[in-house]
C-alpha positions as CSV (number, residue, x, y, z in Angstrom):
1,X,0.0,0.0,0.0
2,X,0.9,3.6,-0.8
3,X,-0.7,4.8,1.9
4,X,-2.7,6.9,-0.4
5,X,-6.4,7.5,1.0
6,X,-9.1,6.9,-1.5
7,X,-10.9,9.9,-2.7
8,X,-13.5,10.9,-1.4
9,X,-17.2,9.9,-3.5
10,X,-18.2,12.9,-5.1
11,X,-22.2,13.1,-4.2
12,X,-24.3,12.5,-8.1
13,X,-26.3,15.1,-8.7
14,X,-30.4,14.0,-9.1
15,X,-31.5,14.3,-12.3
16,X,-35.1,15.8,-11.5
17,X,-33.0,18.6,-9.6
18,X,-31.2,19.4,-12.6
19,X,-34.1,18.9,-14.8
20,X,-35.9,21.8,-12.6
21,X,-33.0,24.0,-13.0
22,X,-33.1,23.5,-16.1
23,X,-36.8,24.5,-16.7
24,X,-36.7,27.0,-14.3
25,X,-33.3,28.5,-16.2
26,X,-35.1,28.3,-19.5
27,X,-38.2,30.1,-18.1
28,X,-35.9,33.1,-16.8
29,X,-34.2,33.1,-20.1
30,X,-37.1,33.4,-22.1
31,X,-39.1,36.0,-19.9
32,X,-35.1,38.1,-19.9
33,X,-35.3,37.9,-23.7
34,X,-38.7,39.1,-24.0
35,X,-37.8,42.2,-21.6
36,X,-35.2,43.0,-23.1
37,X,-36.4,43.2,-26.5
38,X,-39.1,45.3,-25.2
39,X,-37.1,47.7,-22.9
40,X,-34.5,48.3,-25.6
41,X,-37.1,49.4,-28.1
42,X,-38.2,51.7,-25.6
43,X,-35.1,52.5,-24.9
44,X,-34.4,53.3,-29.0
45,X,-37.3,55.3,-29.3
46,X,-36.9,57.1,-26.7
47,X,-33.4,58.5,-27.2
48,X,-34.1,58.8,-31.3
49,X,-36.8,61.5,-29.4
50,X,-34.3,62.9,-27.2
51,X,-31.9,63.3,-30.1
52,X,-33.8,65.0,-32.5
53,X,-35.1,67.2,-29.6
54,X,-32.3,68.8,-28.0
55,X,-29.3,66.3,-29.4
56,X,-28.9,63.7,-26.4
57,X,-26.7,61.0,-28.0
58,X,-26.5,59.6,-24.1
59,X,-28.1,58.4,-20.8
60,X,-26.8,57.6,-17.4
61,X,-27.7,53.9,-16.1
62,X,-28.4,54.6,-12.3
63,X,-29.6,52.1,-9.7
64,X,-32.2,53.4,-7.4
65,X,-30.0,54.5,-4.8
66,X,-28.5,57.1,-7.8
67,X,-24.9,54.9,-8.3
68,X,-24.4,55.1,-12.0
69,X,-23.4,51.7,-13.1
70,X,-23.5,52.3,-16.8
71,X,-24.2,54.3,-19.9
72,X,-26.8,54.0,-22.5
73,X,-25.2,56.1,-26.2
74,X,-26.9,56.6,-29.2
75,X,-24.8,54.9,-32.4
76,X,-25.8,56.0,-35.5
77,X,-27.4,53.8,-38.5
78,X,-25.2,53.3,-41.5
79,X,-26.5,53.7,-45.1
80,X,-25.2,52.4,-48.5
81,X,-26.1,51.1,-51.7
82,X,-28.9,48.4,-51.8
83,X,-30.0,46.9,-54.4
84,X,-34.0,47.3,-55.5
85,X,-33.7,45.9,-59.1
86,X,-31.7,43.0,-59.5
87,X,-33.0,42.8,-63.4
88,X,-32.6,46.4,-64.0
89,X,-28.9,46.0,-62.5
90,X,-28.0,43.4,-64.4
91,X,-29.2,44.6,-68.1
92,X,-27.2,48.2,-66.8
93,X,-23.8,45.3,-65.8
94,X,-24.2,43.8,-68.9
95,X,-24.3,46.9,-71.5
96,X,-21.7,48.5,-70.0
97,X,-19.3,45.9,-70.3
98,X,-20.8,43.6,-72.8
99,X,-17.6,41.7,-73.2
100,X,-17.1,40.9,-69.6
101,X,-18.6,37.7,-67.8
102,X,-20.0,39.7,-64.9
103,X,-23.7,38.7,-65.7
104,X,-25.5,35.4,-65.8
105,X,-28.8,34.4,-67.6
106,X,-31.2,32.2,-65.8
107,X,-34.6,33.0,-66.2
108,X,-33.7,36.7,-65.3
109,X,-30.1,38.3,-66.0
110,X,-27.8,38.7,-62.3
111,X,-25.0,40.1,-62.1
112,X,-22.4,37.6,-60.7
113,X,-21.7,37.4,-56.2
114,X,-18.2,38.5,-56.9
115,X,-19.0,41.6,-59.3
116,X,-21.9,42.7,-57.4
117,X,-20.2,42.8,-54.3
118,X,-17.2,44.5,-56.2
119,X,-19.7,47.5,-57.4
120,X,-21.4,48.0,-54.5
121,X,-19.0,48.3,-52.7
122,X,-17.3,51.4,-55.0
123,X,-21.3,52.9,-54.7
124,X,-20.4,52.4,-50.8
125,X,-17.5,54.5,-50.6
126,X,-18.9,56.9,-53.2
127,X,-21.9,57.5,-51.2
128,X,-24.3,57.2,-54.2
129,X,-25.4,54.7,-56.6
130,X,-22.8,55.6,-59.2
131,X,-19.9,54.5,-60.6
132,X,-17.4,55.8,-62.4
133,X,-15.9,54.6,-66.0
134,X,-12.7,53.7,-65.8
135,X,-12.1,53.9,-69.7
136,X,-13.9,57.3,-70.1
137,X,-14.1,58.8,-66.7
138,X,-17.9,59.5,-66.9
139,X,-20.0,59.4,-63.8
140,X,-22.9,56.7,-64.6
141,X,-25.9,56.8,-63.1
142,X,-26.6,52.8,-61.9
143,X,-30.5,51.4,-62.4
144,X,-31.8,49.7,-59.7
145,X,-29.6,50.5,-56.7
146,X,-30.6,53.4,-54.1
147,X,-28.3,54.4,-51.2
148,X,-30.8,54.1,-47.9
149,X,-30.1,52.9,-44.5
150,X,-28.6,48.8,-44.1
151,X,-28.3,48.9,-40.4
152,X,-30.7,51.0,-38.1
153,X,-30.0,53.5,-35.4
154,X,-29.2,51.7,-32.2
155,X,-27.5,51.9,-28.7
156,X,-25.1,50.4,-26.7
157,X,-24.2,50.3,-22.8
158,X,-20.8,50.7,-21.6
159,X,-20.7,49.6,-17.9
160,X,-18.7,51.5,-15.1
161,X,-16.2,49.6,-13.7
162,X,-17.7,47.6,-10.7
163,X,-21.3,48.2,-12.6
164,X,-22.5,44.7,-13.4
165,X,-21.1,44.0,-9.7
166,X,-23.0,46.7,-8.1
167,X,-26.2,45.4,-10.5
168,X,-25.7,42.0,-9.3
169,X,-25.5,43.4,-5.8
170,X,-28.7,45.3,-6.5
171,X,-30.1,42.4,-7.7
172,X,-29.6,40.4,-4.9
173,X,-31.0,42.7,-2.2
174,X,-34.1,43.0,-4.0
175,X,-33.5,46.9,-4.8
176,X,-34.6,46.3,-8.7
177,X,-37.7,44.3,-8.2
178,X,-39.7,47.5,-10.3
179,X,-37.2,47.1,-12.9
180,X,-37.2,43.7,-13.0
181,X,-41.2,43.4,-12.9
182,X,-41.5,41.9,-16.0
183,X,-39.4,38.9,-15.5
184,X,-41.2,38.2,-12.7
185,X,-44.5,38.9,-13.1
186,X,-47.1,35.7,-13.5
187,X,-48.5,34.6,-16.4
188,X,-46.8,32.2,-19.5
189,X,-44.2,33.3,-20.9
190,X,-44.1,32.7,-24.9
């Protein structure tokens, strides 16, 4: 003998135990999700109002006893060229370089992954939904593309710190029970 002792059995968790944490996990999850697709569309529509009223781009997070633990800024949407008319697009691709193999025929002329991406992106850094010959130097108009927004006005939190600690704390004591309402209110949650 090595006079090593032998471990010590390890209790087994019960599976109904971790079945109910499991449901119970999935519940939370599910009623956070919904929440928090609600609050931050409150929270969006709220600051696009605050923005276009006196030009708040940000917001202080505050628990109820007034710590600020975060803060809630305004990013801006990006816009840039989008294709409305693949058909259109592809008839423009193919007369202005009938030689190249930028276009396909199916049942409807496209203009190739690789290309379109190509010429969209030149419309992208443009700003518009031109291009410009490289032969000739003339600024074409392109059919079937508009510039408009690809990805809408949103927000983002940047916590303090000790913020998600001092939430967590919060959390705990039961100081966010209004805020956290929703989650726990009865009723199924979809």
């Amino acid at each position: 003998m090595t006079g090593e002792q032998p471990a010590a059995e390890q209790p087994v968790e019960s599976l109904r135990d971790l079945a109910t944490e499991e449901a119970v996990l999935k519940l939370l999850a599910e009623r956070v999700a919904a929440a928090q697709k609600d609050v931050k569309a409150r929270t969006q529509k709220a600051l696009d109002a605050a923005a276009k009223r006196d030009g708040t781009e940000r917001v202080g997070a505050f628990l109820p006893d007034g710590e600020q633990v975060a803060t809630i800024s305004l990013r801006k949407g990006e816009t840039g060229p989008v294709v409305k008319d693949m058909e259109a697009l592809a008839r423009w691709v193919r007369q202005q370089w009938p030689d190249e193999e930028w276009t396909e025929t199916r049942i409807v002329r496209t203009v190739k992954d690789w290309k379109l991406a190509e010429l969209l992106a030149e419309m992208d850094a443009a700003g518009a939904a031109k291009l410009v010959d490289k032969v000739t130097g003339e600024v074409l108009d392109v059919p079937g593309v508009r510039i408009e927004p690809t990805r809408a006005r949103t927000h983002a939190i940047t916590w303090r710190t000790d913020g998600r600690a001092k939430v967590a704390q919060a959390w705990r004591t039961g100081a966010l029970s209004k805020q956290l309402a929703a989650i726990t209110a009865g009723g199924d949650a979809a």
